[in-house]
C-alpha positions, 0 to 999 in steps of 0.5 A, a space after each residue: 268809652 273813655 279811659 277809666 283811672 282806678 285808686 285801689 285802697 287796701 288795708 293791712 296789719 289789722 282791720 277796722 282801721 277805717 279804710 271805707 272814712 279813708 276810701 271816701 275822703 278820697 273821693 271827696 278830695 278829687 271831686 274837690 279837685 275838679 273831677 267825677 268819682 264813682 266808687 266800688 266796696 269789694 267784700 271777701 266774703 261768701 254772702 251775696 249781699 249783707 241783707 241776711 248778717 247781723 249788725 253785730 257781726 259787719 255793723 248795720 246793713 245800709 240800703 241802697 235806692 235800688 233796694 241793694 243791701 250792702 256794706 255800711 261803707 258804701 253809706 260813707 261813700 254816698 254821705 262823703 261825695 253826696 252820691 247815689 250807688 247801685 247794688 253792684 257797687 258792692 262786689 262780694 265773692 258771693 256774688 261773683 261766685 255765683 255769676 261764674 257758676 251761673 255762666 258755667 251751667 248755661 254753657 257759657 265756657 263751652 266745655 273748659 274746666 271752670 278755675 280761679 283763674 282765669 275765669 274768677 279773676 276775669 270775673 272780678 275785672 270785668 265786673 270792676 270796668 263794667 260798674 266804674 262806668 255807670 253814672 253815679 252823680 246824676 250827670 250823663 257819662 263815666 266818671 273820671 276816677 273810681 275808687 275801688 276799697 278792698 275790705 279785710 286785710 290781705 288774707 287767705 279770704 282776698 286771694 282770689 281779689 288781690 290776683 284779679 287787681 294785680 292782672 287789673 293793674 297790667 290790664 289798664 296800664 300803670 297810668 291808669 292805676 294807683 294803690 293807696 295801701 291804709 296801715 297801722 303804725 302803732 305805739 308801744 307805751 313800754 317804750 314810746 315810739 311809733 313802731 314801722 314793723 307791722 307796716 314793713 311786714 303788711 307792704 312786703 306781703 303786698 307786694 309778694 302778690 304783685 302789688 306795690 303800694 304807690 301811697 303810704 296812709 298810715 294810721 297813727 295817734 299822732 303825726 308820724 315823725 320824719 325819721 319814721 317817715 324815711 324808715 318807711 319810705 326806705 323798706 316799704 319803697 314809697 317816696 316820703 312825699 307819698 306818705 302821710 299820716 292819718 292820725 286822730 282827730 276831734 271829727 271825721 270830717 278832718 281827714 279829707 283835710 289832711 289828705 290835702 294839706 299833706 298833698 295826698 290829691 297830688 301824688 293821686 294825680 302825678 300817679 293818674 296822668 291828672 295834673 293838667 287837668 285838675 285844679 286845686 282842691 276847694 274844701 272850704 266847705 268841709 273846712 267850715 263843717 269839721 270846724 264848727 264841729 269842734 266849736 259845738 261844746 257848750 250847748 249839748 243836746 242828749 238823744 237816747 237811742 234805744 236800741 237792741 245792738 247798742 254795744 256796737 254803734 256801727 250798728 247804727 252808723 247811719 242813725 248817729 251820723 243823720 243825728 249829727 248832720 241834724 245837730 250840727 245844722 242847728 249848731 248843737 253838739 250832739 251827745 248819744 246815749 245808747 239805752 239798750 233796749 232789754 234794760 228797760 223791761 221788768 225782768 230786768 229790775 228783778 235780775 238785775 236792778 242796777 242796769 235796770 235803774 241806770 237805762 231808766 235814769 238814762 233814758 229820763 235824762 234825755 232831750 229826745 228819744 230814737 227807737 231805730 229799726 230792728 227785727 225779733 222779740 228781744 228788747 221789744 217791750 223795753 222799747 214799747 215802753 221808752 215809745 209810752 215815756 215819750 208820749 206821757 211825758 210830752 218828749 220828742 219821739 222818732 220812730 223809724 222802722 220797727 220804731 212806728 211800729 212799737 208806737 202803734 202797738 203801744 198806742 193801742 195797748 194804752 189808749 184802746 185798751 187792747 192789751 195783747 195788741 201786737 205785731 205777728 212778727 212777735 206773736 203770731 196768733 195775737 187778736 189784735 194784730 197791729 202790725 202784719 206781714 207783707 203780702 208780698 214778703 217771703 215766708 221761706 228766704 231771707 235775703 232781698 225779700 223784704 219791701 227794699 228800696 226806695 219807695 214814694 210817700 204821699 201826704 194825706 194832710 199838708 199841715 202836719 209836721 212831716 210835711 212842714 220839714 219835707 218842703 210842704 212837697 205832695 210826695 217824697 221818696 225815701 229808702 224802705 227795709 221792712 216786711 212788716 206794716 201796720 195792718 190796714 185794717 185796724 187804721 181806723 180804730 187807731 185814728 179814733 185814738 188820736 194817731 193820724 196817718 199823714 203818710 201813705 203810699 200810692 195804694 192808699 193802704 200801706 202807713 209810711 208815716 204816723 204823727 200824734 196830735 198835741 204833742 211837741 214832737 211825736 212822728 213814726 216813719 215806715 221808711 229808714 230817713 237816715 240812708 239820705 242824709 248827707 253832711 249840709 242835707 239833714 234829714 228832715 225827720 232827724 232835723 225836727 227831732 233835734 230842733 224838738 229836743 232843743 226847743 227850736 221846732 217853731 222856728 224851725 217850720 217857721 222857715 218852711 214854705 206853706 203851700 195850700 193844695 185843698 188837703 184837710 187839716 191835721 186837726 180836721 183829720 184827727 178829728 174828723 176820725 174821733 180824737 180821743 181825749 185821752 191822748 193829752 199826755 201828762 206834763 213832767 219835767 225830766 232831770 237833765 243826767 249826763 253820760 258819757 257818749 260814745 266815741 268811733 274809729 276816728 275819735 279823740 281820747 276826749 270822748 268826742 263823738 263823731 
């Protein structure tokens, strides 16, 4: 087994600083460098995985191939160094707690009293070396780096971690370990300078624990100026060379950039015993994708997303970054406005007519509508009746998730006049249940036991628009999080509406993807396309949903190779199931208004959204 070198991230003064965007770029810059990375998300908190919290509290819960549901972080390591994680990748001290405890009722420790330390600590180490070992990229053997991130700042929550990867810097040997210490250097505008205490006092408190950063990144609105620089280096003992400044920036996919043009991968590499081994970074890529970024400003396409946690974007992080690898794909910059969900329902042009006006106004002045996925009543009719605009008003519609659902339950509501068609996740005694709950699903657990993972869909028809912008491929497999599907036995009744079901799993029985016929763009998908899209990979269902928005879907399935397999036509299957004529859906202009969009952690104070 060959020696393992670790690149631990911590952060201090405050959180959300962006350490997970810190941890990835990275990782992109040593893969750049020549070398293999894996990485690990260590989160203090007592939950065993993220599956049961709210997007409001820890942002969206982003799903692994394993069905592993974890920290949105690990989203940013598979994007960044193109990627793909296992559920162990993410240590929370749930989950190391109850390993330890599970040890000790087996007998493991034969009779010793269980403490934090040693066997916590021990825990948390063995577990670090066990998963650093696993390939993560696809090719046979270890990594040659692991990048490990700490999550929170240094509080009474990490102690238990910080002890562990204090004995783990002694257990693999100062060569084999370096610590990257991300800090905010903040400027009071009272008096206009970049302050260094907040740093100071988070690096002395490091280092009270027995940990000494070997790198300074340092979060600022600007460069930090040199004698800040040597006020840090001075009281904080790090070398000036081995801090740098990770200041604001139009898009996130500069920040490997600037770790590299402050020579960041060197100070890893003198730290790690890498020089020889390395060679020089190669991010022309990144160069060329962060720059046409910053390029796109004069050809906007606008998608609302109507959501139920719209207030905080991160709970649709990996939504709005497949939307801009799409955007970007087509060279268009991307504008996002977020619709929440219950402004759209009539109660709320009674109570208050103003957001009422303004969520309408908003969502007719988009080019493309997104319903994301979502679990609970609130907000659902608001979205049923954004997925209705969409269909009357010929705009190109994405579905994801609970998003195909409330297409379904709308099509059956309008078209087939079944008014009270719903989910049972909503109203568990309606006649007509659209959507069910899965057989397999758990009635008395929440967490990991929904339909989690990645999960293979056939086409039924080669000639539909899915198919088209997957590759003209017989199968795909994309990353599922639901444990309610459209109920198999109303499917026939809603093709004989017009919906054609052009995706199905294995069995035959369970919908992964629905499309309307004789609409410009209209596709609901059972499973989340967004945890795979990659900077340079767009999603192929988030790709043909800008391409609509812009107009360019034509020529966009023009470049997709045909392949005939002896499969009927959309247009013979729809038919075939009786297409109902009412479907045509009415022609209507939309005016065009503008909104601001939203900007994230790594933004500009121009509104530029990342």
């Amino acid at each position: 087994m060959k020696k393992m070198k670790y690149v631990l991230v911590t952060g201090g003064v405050v959180s959300g600083l962006g350490k997970g965007v810190t941890a990835s770029s990275i990782g992109v810059v040593l893969k750049a460098c020549g070398l293999r990375v894996t990485s690990i998300k260590i989160d203090p908190y007592l939950n065993t995985d993220a599956g049961t919290m709210s997007p409001l509290e820890h942002g969206e819960v982003f799903v692994l191939d394993d069905g592993g549901e974890v920290d949105l972080d690990l989203g940013n390591y598979e994007r960044f160094m193109d990627i793909k994680l296992t559920r162990d990748n993410n240590i929370t001290t749930g989950k190391i707690y109850q390993s330890v405890i599970d040890k000790e009722r087996r007998g493991d420790y034969l009779g010793k009293t269980v403490q934090v330390v040693p066997h916590i600590t021990d825990a948390i180490q063995d577990w670090i070396e066990r998963v650093a070992q696993v390939p993560v990229d696809g090719k046979s053997g270890p990594a040659d780096v692991c990048v490990i991130e700490l999550g929170g700042t240094i509080d009474i929550e990490s102690m238990p971690f910080i002890e562990a990867l204090s004995q783990f810097s002694c257990r693999v040997g100062s060569g084999n370990f370096c610590l990257i210490h991300v800090s905010l250097v903040p400027v009071l505008n009272v008096v206009g300078e970049q302050k260094t205490k907040p740093t100071q006092h988070s690096v002395r408190g490091l280092r009270g624990l027995g940990l000494t950063p070997d790198i300074l990144a340092c979060r600022s609105t600007s460069v930090l100026d040199e004698t800040v620089k040597e006020k840090l280096s001075q009281f904080c003992h790090v070398p000036e060379e081995n801090i740098v400044t990770l200041y604001d920036v139009p898009n996130i996919w500069h920040i490997p950039l600037l770790l590299r043009d402050q020579k960041a991968h060197e100070s890893i590499l003198k730290k790690l015993n890498l020089l020889s081994v390395a060679q020089e970074p190669n991010l022309d890529e990144w160069t060329s994708r962060a720059e046409i970024c910053d390029m796109l400003s004069d050809d906007p396409v606008r998608i609302a997303l109507v959501g139920k946690y719209t207030g905080l974007p991160d709970a649709y992080l990996s939504i709005v970054k497949a939307l801009l690898h799409a955007a970007i794909a087509r060279h268009k910059k991307l504008i996002v406005d977020w619709v929440p969900a219950t402004e759209l329902e009539d109660i709320t042009a009674k109570e208050n007519p103003d957001a009422y006006r303004a969520a309408w106004n908003t969502l007719k002045g988009a080019d493309g509508i997104l319903v994301p996925g979502g679990f609970g009543d609130r907000g659902v009719q608001g979205k049923i009746l954004a997925a209705k605009y969409a269909r009357e008003n010929r705009i190109p519609y994405l579905g994801i998730c609970l998003g195909m659902q409330i297409a379904v339950i709308e099509i059956a509501r309008s078209v087939l006049g079944l008014r009270d068609a719903n989910s049972t996740e909503f109203d568990l005694d309606t006649k007509n249940p659209c959507c069910i709950f899965m057989p397999e699903g758990s009635t008395t657990h929440m967490g990991g036991t929904m339909r989690l993972g990645s999960r293979r869909t056939y086409f039924q028809v080669r000639d539909c628009t899915s198919a088209k912008l997957y590759g003209n491929r017989s199968f795909i497999d994309e990353r599922h999080r639901h444990r309610y599907e459209v109920n198999p036995d109303m499917v026939a009744r809603l093709e004989h509406a017009g919906l054609s079901f052009t995706g199905k799993d294995e069995t035959g029985r369970r919908m992964e993807i629905v499309e309307l016929l004789n609409h410009p763009y209209f596709i609901g998908a059972q499973f989340h396309p967004e945890y795979k899209s990659r900077p340079g990979k767009p999603s192929a269902l988030f790709l043909g949903l800008i391409a609509a928005a812009c107009g360019e879907l034509e020529s966009l399935l023009q470049g997709c190779r045909s392949k005939e397999n002896g499969t009927v036509s959309m247009k013979q299957h729809v038919y075939q199931n009786g297409y109902d004529s009412k479907l045509a859906a009415i022609s209507s202009e939309c005016s065009k208004i503008y909104s601001s969009s939203n900007s994230n952690r790594y933004c500009n104070g121009n509104g530029v959204l990342l």
